[in-house]
C-alpha positions in Angstrom: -39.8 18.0 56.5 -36.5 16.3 56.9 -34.0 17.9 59.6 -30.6 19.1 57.6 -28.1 17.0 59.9 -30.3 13.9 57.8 -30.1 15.4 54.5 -25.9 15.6 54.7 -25.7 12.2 56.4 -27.7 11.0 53.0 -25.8 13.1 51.2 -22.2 11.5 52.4 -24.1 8.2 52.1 -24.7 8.4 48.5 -20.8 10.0 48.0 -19.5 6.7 49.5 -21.5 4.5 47.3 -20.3 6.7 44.2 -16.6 6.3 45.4 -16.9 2.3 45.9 -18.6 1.9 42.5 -16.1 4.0 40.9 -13.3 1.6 42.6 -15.1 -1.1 41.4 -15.1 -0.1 38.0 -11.5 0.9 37.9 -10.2 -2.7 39.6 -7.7 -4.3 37.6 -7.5 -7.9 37.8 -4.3 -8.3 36.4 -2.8 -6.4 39.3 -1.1 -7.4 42.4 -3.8 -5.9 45.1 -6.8 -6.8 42.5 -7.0 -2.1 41.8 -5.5 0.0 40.5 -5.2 4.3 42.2 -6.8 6.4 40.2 -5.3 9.3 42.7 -3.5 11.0 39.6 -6.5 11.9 38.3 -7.7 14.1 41.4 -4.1 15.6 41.5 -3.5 18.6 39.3 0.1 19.2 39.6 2.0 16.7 37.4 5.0 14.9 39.3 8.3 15.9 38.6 9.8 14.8 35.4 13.2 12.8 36.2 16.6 14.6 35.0 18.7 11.5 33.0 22.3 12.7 32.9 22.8 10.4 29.4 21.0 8.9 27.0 20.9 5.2 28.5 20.9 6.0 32.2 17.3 6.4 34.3 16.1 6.1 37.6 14.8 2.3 38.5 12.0 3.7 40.5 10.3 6.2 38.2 10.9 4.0 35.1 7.8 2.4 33.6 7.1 -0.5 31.6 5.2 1.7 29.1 5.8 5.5 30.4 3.7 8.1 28.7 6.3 10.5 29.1 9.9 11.2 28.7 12.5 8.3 27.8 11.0 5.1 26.3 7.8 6.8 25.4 8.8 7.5 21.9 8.1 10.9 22.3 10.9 12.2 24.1 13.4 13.8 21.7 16.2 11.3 23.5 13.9 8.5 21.9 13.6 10.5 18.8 17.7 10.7 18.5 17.7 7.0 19.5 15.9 6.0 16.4 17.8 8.3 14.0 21.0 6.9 15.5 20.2 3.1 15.0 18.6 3.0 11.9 20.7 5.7 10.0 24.1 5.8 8.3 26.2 8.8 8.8 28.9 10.8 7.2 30.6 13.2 10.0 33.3 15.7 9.8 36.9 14.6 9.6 38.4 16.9 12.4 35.6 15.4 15.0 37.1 12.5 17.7 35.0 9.8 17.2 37.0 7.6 19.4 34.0 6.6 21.3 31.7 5.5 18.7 34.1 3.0 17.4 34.2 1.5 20.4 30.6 1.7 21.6 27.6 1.4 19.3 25.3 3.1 21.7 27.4 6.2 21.8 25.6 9.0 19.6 27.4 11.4 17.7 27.3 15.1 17.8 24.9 16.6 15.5 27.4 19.5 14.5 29.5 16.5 13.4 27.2 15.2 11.0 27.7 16.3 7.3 25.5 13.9 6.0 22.6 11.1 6.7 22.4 8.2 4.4 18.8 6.5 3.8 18.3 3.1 2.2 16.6 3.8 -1.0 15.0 0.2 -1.1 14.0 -0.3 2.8 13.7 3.9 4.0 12.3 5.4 0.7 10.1 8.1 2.4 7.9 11.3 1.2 7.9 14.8 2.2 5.1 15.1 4.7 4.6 19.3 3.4 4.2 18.5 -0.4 3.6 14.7 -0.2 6.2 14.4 -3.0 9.8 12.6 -3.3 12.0 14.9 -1.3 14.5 17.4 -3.1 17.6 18.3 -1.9 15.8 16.6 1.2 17.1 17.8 4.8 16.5 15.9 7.9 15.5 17.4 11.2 16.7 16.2 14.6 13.4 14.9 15.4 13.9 12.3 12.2 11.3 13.5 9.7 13.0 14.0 5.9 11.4 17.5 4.3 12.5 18.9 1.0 14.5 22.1 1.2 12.1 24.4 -0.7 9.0 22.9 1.2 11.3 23.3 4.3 12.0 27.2 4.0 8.2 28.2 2.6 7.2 26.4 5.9 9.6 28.4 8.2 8.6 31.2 6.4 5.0 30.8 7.0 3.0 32.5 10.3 -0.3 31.1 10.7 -3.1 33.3 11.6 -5.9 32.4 13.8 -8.4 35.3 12.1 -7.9 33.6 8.6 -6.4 36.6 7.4 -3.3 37.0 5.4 -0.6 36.6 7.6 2.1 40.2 7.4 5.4 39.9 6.3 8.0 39.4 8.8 11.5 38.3 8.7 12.3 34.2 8.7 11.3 32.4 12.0 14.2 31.0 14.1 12.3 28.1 14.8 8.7 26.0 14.0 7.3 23.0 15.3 7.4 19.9 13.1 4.2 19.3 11.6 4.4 15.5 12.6 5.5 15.5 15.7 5.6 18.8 17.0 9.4 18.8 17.9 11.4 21.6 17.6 13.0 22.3 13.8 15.9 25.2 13.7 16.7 25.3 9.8 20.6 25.9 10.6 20.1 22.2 12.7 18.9 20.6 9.3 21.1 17.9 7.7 21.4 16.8 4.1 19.7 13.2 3.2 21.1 11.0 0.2 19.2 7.7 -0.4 21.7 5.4 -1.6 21.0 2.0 -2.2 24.5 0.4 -3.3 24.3 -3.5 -3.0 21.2 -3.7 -1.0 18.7 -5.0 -2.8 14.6 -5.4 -2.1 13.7 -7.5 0.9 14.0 -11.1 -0.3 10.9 -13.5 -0.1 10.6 -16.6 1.3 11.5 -19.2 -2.2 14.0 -17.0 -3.2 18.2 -16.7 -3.6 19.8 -14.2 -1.2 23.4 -13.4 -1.7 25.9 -13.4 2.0 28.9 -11.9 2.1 31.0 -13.1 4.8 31.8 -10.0 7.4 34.5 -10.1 9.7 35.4 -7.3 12.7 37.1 -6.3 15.8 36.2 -7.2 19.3 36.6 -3.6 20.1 35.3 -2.3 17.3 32.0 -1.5 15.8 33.3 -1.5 12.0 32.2 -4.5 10.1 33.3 -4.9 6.3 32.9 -7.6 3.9 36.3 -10.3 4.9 37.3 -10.5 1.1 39.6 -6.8 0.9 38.6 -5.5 4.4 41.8 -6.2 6.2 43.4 -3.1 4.6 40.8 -1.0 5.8 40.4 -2.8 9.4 43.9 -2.4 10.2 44.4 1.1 9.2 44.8 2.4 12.5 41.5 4.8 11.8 38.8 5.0 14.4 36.8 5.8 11.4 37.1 4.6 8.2 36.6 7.5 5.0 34.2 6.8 2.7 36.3 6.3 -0.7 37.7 3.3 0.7 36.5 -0.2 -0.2 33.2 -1.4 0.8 33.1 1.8 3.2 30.1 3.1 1.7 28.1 -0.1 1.1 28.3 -1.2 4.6 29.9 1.4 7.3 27.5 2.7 9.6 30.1 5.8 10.2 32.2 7.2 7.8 34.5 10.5 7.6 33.8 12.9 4.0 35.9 14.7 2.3 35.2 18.1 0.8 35.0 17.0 -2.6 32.7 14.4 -1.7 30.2 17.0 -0.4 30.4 19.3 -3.4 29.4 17.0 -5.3 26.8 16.2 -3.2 25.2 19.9 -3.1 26.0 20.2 -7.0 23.4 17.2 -7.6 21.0 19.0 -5.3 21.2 22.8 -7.2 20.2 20.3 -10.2 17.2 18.5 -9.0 16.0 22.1 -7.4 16.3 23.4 -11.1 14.8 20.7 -12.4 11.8 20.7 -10.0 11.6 24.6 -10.5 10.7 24.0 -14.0 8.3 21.6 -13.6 6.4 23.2 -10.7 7.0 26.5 -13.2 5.2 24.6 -16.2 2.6 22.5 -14.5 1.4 24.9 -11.4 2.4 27.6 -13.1 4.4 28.4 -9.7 7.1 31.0 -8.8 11.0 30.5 -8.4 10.8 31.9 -4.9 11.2 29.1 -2.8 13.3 27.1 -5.2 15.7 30.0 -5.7 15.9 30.5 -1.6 16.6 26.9 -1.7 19.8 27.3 -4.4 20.9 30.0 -2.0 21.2 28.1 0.9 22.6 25.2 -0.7 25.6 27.7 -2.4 26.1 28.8 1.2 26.6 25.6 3.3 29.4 24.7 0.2 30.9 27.5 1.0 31.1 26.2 4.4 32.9 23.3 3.7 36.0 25.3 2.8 36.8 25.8 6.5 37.3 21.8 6.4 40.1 21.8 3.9 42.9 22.3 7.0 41.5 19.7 9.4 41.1 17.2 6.2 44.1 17.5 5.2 45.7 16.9 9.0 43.2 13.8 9.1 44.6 12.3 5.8 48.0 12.6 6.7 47.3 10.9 10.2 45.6 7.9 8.8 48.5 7.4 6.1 50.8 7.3 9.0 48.9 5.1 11.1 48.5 3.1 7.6 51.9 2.4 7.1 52.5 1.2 10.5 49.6 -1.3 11.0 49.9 -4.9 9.8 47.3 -6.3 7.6 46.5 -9.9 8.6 43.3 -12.1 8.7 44.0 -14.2 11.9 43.5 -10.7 13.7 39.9 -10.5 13.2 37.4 -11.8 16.1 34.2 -12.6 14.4 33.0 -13.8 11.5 29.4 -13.7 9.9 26.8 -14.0 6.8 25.3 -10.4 6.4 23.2 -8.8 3.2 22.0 -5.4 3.6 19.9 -4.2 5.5 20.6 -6.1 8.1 19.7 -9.9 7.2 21.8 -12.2 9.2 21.9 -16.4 9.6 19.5 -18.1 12.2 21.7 -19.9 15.2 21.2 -23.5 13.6 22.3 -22.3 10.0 25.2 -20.7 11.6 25.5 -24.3 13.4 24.8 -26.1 10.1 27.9 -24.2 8.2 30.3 -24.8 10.8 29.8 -28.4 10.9 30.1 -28.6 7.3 33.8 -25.8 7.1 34.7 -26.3 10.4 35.6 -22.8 11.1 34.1 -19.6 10.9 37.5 -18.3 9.0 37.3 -20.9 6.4 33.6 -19.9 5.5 33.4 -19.0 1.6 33.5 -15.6 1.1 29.8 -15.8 -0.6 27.1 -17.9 -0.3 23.9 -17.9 -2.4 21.3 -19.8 -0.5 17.6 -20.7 -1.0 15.2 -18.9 1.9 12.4 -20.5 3.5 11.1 -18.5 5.8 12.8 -15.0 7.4 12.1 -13.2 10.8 11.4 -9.4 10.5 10.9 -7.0 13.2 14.1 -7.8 15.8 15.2 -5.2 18.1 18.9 -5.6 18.9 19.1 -5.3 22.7 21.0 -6.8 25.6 19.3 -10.4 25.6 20.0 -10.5 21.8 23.6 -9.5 22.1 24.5 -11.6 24.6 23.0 -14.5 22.9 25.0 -13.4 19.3 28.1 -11.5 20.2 29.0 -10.8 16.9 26.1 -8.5 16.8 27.4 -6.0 19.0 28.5 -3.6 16.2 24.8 -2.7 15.8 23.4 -0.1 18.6 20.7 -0.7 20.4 16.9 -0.7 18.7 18.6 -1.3 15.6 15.8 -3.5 13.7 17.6 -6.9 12.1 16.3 -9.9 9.9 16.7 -13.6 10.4 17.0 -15.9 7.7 15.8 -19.6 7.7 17.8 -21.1 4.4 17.6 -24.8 2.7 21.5 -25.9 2.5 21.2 -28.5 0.2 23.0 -27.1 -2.8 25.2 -26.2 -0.5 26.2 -28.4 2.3 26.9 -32.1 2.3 23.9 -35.2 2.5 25.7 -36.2 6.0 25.4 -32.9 7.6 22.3 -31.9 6.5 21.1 -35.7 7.7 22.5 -34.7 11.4 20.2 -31.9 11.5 17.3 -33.6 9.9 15.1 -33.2 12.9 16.1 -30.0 14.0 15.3 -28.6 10.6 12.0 -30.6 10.2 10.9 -29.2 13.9 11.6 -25.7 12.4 9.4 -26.0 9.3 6.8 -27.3 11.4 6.3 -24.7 13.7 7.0 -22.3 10.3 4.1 -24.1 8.8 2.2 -24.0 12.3 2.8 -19.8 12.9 1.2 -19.2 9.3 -2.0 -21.4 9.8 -2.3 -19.8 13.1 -1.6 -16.4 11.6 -4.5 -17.7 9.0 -6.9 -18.4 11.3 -6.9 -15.6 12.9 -7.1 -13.5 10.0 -10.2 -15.2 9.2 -11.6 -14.8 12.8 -11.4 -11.3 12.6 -12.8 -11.3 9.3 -15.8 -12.9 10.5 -15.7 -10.4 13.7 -16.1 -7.8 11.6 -18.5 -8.9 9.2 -20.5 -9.8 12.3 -20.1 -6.4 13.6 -21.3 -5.0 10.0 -23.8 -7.2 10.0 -25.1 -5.7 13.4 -24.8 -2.3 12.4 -27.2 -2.5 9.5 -29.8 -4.5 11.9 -29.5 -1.1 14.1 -30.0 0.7 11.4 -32.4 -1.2 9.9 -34.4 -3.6 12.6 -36.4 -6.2 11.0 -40.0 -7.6 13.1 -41.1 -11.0 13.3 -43.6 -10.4 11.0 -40.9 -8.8 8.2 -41.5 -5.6 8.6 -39.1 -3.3 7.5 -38.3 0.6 9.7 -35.7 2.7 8.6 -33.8 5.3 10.8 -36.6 6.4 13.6 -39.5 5.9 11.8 -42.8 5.2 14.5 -45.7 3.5 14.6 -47.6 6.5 12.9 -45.4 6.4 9.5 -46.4 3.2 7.1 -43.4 0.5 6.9 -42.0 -0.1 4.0 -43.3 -3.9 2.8 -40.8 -6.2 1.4 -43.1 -7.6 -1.3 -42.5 -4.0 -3.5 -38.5 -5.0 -3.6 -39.5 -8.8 -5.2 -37.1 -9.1 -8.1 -38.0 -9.6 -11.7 -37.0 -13.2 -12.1 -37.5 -16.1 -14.3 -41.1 -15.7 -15.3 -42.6 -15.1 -18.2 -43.0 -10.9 -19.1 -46.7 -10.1 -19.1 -48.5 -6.9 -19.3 -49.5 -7.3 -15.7 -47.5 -7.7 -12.3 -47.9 -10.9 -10.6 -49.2 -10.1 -7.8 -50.9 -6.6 -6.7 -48.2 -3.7 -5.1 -50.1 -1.8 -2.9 -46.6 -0.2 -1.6 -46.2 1.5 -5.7 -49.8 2.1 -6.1 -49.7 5.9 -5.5 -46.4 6.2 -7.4 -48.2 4.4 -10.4 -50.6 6.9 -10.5 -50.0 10.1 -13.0 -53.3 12.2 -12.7 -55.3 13.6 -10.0 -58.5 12.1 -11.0 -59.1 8.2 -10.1 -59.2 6.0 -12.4 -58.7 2.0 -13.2 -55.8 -0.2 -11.4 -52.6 0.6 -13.1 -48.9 -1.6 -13.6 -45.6 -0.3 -12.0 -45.0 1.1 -16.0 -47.9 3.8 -15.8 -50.7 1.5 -18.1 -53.9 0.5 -17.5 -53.8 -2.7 -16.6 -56.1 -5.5 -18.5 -57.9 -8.0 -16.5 -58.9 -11.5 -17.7 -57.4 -14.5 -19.6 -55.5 -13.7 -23.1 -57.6 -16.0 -25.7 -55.7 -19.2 -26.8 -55.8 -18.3 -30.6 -56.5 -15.0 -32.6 -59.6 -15.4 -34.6 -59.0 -14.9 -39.0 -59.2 -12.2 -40.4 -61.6 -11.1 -43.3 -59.8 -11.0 -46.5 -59.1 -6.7 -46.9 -58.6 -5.6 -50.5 -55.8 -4.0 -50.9 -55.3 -2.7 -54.3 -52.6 -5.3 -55.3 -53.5 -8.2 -57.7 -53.3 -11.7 -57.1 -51.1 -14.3 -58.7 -54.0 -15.5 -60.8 -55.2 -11.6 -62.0 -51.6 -11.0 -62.8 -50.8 -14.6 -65.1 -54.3 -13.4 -67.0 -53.1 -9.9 -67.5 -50.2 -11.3 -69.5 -49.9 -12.0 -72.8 -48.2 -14.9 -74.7 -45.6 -12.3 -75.7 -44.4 -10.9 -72.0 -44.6 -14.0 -70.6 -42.0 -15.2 -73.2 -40.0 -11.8 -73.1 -40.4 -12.8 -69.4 -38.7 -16.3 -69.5 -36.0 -15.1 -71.8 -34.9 -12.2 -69.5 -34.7 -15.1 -66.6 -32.8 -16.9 -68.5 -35.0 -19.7 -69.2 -34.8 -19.7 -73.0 -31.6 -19.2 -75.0 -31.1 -17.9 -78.4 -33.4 -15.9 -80.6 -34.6 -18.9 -82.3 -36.2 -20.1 -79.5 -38.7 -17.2 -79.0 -41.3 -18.7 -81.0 -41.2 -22.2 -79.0 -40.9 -19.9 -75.5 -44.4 -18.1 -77.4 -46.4 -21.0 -78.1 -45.3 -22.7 -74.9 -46.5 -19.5 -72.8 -49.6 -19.5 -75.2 -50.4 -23.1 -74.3 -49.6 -22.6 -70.8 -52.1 -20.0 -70.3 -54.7 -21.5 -72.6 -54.3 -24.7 -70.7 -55.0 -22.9 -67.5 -58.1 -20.8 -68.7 -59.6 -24.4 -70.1 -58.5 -26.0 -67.0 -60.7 -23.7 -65.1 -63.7 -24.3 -67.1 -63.3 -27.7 -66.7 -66.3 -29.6 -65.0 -65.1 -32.2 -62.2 -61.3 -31.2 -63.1 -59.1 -30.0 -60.1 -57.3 -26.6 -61.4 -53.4 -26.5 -61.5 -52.0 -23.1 -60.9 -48.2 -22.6 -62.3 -46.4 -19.4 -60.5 -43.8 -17.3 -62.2 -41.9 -14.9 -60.5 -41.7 -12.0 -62.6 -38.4 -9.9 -62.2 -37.2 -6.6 -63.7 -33.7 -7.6 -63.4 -31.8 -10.3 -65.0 -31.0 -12.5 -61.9 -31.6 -16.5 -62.0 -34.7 -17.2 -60.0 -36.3 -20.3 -60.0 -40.7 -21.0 -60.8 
């Protein structure tokens, strides 16, 4: 028996040996030391979350290169409001001071100042994630996530029940978490959505014409409008442009609305509501109680916008003041660029390629209507990118831009195009280069997973040496299932019999209990031995029809003319008597033929017919 003190010492032994195989299972190569702690995992008090005074401010030493939590996760609300900020167009409040977001891109707005969000219609086209549907009246909520109004309310106004009984009736939560991302949704914090499309069109392909319209802005500003009638607006004095002026609501990312302008706007939303009321009404045969909640709550956030009319009329009267006193000229703007919504800009060496051939980037043609050939999705705009492109620093940061590649030769000069021959040719090779890459590899992992398929089914389905087939976990015990019962029915010949035994079907092909001969896979008996070459004749088998010979001497001279006159082989009455005689001496002639000694017998058919078609003897 072993002493206790030995059994621990093992016992701590065997602990270590578990710890170091753990570490070596857990060592990262890729790290500095060659491991990587796992001492979190033994800790069960989480470490303090860091408190970020703004939005773009953190602490160097707790930030992450991909944090799991809070800000750069991407599910942080801050990230959340980042995302809504760059990729979204707003309209806000006239009385607000938005002095700060026309200077900086990154600055967010107030969500009390928002009256509306608008959504590209080609590029942000989105469902309702409650009824799966095209949004109505569609609100978003801080988190992002678009939901139609009546969908919105019947979800607030749902309590969900862990018993599976029918939840009681209670008056309308403050709050409910968003059934995507589990954020926080307050209906009074819901913003209308319009999906506008304007002059944006679908995302060009690579072979097509793109039209760019030359933008021009302020250093200090983040407005950029279309250079062709966007000095008035530039130069209005306005931190914010208002969305009836030109180009405003085609390109602005922030614009100031009017109370008219949201009227209307909540009078095209009572309409789709009806509409959608009589359509769930006729095909669901649904209620008006969400839809008619939904009308209600529109009718009381216009009423709301009547406590706008004073501050809109203040902020009019400033921005015709500051109107009048600003001087409209070109030579004022800083920058100059080729935009088309959403956000396609010019490569560096087309923006190169132009100002060779105009010289400068004011006397750039207003539009330009260029072939692509190859354009670069998926471009965060961040602090590399906007130091590299300057006049990019209008957009806020994560704002998701295009690049376009375009062929110039409608466009610019021989010579010019000539002095960037190589540059250009270097680009469409390593186009060319990135898409058979991109090929391959598509292919590769094709292959990978047919491979993986492949090896699947052999789990599934093991095969022996000797082709023996087990399915699932079939032992020894159980009878495999022989390949030779699955041999097609191919180009042979059919027969009666198979062509070579099944003994795998030969219980199947059985119907009765009692034995009996070998049968085919149809059920029959099956015939042994070699089919004979030819049949063998057949005794002649009266069958109480008369011959051709009974039926010529069963005639008369007379019906065998009557006969030949209804064919058609006589004409006229006269000619009776010679049809007569000649049926008399055609049947004489045939009985004296026969009697004939040493004379070969000539037969003579005639078809008799009832009718009076031609036939021929």
């Amino acid at each position: 028996m072993r002493r206790p003190g030995a059994m621990r010492q093992q016992s701590r032994v065997n602990d270590d040996e578990d710890i170091l195989a753990e570490m070596r299972a857990m060592r990262n190569t890729s790290s500095r030391r060659g491991q990587t702690s796992i001492t979190h995992l033994l800790n069960l008090n989480p470490p303090p979350r860091p408190v970020y005074d703004s939005h773009h401010s953190y602490s160097s030493r707790s930030y992450r290169r991909n944090p799991s939590y809070g800000v750069g996760s991407g599910y942080h609300s801050m990230d959340k409001a980042r995302y809504v900020h760059a990729n979204y167009r707003f309209v806000v409040s006239p009385g607000g001071n938005y002095t700060a977001q026309a200077s900086d891109a990154d600055e967010h707005l107030e969500w009390a100042d928002i009256l509306q969000i608008i959504a590209s219609t080609e590029s942000q086209q989105t469902s309702c994630p409650i009824c799966l549907s095209e949004p109505v009246a569609p609100r978003m909520a801080k988190c992002g996530h678009i939901f139609c109004l009546p969908c919105l309310i019947r979800f607030m106004n749902t309590v969900p029940n862990d018993d599976g009984r029918s939840p009681p009736e209670k008056k309308q939560n403050r709050w409910r978490k968003c059934p995507i991302c589990d954020d926080t949704v307050y209906l009074n914090e819901v913003r209308p959505v319009r999906f506008y499309a304007g002059q944006e069109s679908a995302l060009p392909r690579p072979g097509e014409d793109v039209v760019l319209r030359l933008m021009a802005r302020n250093a200090k500003s983040t407005l950029a409008l279309p250079k062709e009638g966007a000095a008035e607006v530039l130069h209005s004095g306005d931190d914010i442009p208002w969305h009836f002026a030109a180009n405003v609501l085609d390109y602005a990312r922030i614009m100031k609305g009017t109370t008219g302008y949201m009227e209307e706007q909540y009078d095209q939303e009572v309409e789709d509501i009806t509409k959608q009321e009589k359509e769930d009404e006729l095909m669901f045969h649904e209620d008006n109680e969400w839809t008619q909640k939904a009308i209600r709550a529109v009718h009381a956030a216009k009423e709301k916008l009547k406590e706008l009319d004073s501050t809109q009329t203040t902020a009019l009267a400033t921005s015709a003041a500051a109107g009048s006193r600003s001087k409209k000229r070109d030579e004022d703007l800083d920058f100059f660029f080729y935009s088309a919504p959403p956000h396609l800009y010019l490569s560096p060496l087309d923006i190169r390629i132009l100002k060779t051939q105009f010289g400068s980037f004011s006397e750039f043609p207003t539009t330009l209507l260029p072939r692509i050939e190859h354009i670069s999705t998926g471009n965060a705009v961040d602090d590399v990118m906007r130091k590299r492109a300057k006049y990019l620093c209008h957009l806020p940061r994560g704002c998701l831009i295009s690049f376009l590649e375009c062929d110039w030769t409608d466009i610019v000069t021989p010579e010019v195009l000539e002095t960037f021959k190589e540059e250009t040719e270097r680009r469409r090779k390593r186009n060319k280069d990135k898409v058979a890459q991109e090929e391959r590899e598509r292919l590769q992992a094709e292959r990978l997973e047919a491979a993986a398929i492949r090896g699947t089914r052999r789990q599934a389905c093991p095969l022996a040496e000797e082709g023996i087939i087990r399915y699932g976990n079939a032992d020894a015990d159980r009878p495999p299932v022989n390949m030779d019962d699955f041999i097609p029915l191919g180009a042979e010949a059919p027969s009666t019999t198979p062509p070579n035994p099944r003994a795998g079907f030969g219980t199947l092909s059985e119907m009765s209990t009692s034995p009996g001969a070998q049968r085919t896979v149809w059920g029959t008996p099956a015939i042994h031995g070699d089919e004979p070459e030819y049949m063998a004749p057949r005794n002649p088998v009266d069958d109480g029809w008369l011959k051709d010979d009974d039926v010529i001497d069963s005639l008369s001279a007379q019906d065998i003319a009557f006969q030949m006159e209804a064919m058609g082989l006589e004409n006229g009455a006269g000619s009776s008597s010679a049809a007569a005689a000649a049926a008399a001496s055609a049947v004489g002639g045939a009985k004296a033929g026969g009697g004939a000694k040493g004379g070969k017998k000539k037969k003579q058919k005639i078809t008799l017919m009832s009718t009076g078609g031609r036939r021929g003897l």
